[in-house]
C-alpha positions as CSV (number, residue, x, y, z in Angstrom):
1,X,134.2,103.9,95.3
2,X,132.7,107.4,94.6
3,X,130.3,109.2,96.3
4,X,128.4,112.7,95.7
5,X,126.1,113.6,98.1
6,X,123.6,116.1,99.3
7,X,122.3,117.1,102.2
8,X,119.6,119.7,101.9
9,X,116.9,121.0,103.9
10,X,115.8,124.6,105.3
11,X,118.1,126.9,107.9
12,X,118.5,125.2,111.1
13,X,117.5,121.5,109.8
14,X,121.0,120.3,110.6
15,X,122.2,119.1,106.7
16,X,125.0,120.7,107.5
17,X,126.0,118.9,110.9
18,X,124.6,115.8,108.8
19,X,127.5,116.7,106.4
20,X,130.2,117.3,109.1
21,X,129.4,114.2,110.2
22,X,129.9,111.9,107.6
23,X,132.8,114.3,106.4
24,X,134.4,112.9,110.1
25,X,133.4,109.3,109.8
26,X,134.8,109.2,106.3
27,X,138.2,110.1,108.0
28,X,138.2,108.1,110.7
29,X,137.5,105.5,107.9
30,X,141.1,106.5,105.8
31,X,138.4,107.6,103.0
32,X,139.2,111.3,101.0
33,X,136.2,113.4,101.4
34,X,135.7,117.1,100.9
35,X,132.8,119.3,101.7
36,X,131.1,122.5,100.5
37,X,128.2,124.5,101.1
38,X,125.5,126.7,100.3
39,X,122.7,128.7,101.8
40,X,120.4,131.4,102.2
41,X,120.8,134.6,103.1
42,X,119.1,133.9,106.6
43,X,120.7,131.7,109.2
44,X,116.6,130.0,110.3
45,X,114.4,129.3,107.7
46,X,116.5,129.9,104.2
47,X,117.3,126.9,102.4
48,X,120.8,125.3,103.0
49,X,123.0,122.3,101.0
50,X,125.4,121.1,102.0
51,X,127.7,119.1,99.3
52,X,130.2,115.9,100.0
53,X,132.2,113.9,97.6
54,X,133.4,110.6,99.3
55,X,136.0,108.5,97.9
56,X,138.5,105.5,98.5
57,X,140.7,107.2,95.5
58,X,141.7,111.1,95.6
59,X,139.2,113.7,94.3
60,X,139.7,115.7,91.6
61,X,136.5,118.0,91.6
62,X,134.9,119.2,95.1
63,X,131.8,119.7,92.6
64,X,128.5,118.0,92.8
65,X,126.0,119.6,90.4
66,X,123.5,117.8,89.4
67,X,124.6,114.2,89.5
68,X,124.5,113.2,93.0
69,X,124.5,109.8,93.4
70,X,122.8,110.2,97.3
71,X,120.8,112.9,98.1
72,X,118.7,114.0,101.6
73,X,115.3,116.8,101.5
74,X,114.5,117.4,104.7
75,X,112.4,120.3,103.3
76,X,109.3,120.8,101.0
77,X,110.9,123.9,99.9
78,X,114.4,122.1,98.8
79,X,112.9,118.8,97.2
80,X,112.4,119.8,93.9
81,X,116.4,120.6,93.5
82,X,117.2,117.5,95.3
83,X,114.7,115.2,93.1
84,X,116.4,116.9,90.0
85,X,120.1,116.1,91.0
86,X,119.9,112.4,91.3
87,X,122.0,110.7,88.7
88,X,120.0,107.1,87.9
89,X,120.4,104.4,90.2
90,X,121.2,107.1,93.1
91,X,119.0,107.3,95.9
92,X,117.1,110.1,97.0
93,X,116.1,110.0,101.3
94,X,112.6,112.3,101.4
95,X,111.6,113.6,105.1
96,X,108.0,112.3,104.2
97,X,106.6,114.4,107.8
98,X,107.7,117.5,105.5
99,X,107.6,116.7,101.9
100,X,103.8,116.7,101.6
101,X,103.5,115.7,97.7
102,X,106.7,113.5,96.8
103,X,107.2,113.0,92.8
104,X,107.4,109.3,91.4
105,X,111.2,108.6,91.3
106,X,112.0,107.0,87.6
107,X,115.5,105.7,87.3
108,X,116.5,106.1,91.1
109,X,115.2,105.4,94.2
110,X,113.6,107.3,96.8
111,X,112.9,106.6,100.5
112,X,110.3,108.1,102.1
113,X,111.0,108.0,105.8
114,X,109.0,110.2,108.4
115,X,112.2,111.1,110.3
116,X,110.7,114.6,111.6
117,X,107.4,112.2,113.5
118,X,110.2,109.9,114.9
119,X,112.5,112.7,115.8
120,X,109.2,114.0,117.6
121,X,108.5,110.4,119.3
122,X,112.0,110.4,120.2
123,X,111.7,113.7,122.0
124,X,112.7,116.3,119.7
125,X,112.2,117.8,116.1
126,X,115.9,118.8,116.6
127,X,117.4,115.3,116.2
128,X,115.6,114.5,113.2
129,X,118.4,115.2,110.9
130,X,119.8,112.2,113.2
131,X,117.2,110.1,112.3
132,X,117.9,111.1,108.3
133,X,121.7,110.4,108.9
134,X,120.8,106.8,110.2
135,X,118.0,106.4,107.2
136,X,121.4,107.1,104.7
137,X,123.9,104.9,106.6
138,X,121.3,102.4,106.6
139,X,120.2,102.3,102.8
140,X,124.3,103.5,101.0
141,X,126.8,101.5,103.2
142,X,128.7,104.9,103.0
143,X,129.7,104.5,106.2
144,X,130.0,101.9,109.3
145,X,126.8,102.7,112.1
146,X,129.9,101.8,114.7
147,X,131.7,105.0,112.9
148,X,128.6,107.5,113.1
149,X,128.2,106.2,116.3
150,X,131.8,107.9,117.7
151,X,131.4,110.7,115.4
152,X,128.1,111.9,117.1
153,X,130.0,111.0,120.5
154,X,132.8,113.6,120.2
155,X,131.3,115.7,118.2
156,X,128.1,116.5,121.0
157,X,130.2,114.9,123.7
158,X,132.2,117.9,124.4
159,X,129.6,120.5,124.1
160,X,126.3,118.8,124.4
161,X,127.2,115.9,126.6
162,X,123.3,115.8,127.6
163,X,122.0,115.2,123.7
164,X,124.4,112.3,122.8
165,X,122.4,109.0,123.8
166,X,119.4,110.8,122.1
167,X,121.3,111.8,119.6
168,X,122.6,107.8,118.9
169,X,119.4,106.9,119.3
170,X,118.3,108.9,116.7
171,X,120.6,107.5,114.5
172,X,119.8,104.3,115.2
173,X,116.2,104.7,114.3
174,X,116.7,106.0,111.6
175,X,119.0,103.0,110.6
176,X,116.7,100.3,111.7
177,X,113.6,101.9,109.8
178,X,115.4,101.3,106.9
179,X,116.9,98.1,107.9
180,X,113.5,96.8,108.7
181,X,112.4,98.4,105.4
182,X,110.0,100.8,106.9
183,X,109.4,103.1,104.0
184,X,106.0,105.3,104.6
């Protein structure tokens, strides 16, 4: 089992805590994962990927350019480099409450999920990179829900105690939109 994926969206999205999180469920799985990044020079607002290779074997190559099997745009502004980078028969998950014109997919697929409108219904734009991570658990199997579940529970629960059930409920929409194959 070998994954490459991206998590892309614009400063202050949350790919990169989407990353972090699957980089800590992947360990608490016994997977090998590693994690890179890249950014903008501003900390809001610049565009920001962040780059994971999962595996059940060890990695030889932290790089993934250009042939990521799953891939996440949160962003109008990073969608064109995450549409590019999907290897066929990868998926691409497009934040359809951002990405106002999405491109046919040919040779992968592409789920169109609202997440930044549910974060919203939910209470909060901020958790919709939540919503995203559930989408991805939902539609790869790269990790358990049970796993992301704990993750987001220490991971907030020490510092945000107040944002964890919405934060797992995030998740968990995000998951049963694509369980229920809600694709808009």
């Amino acid at each position: 089992m070998l994954h490459k994926c991206m998590f892309s969206g614009s400063g202050g999205q949350g790919s990169a805590l989407m990353a972090k999180m699957v980089c800590l469920g992947a360990i608490k799985e016994n997977l090998k994962v590693v994690m890179t990044q890249t950014y903008g020079i501003e900390q809001r607002g610049g565009d920001s990927t962040a780059y994971v290779i999962v595996s059940d074997v060890p990695i030889g190559s932290p790089i993934v350019e250009n042939d990521a099997n799953i891939a996440v745009a949160l962003s109008q502004s990073i969608y064109d480099n995450c549409f590019e980078a999907v290897v066929p028969g990868g998926k691409l998950f497009t934040n359809s409450s951002m990405v106002e014109a999405p491109k046919e997919a040919k040779g992968f697929d592409q789920v169109l999920l609202p997440v930044s409108d549910k974060a919203v219904e939910l209470g909060t734009v901020r958790c919709a990179n939540m919503v995203m991570l559930g989408a991805v658990i939902a539609g790869t199997h790269l990790l358990k829900l049970e796993t992301v579940e704990e993750v987001v529970r220490e991971t907030l629960g020490t510092k945000k105690p107040q944002l964890v059930e919405l934060n797992i409920g995030a998740v968990r929409a995000g998951y049963d939109a694509v369980k229920k194959g809600s694709r808009q």
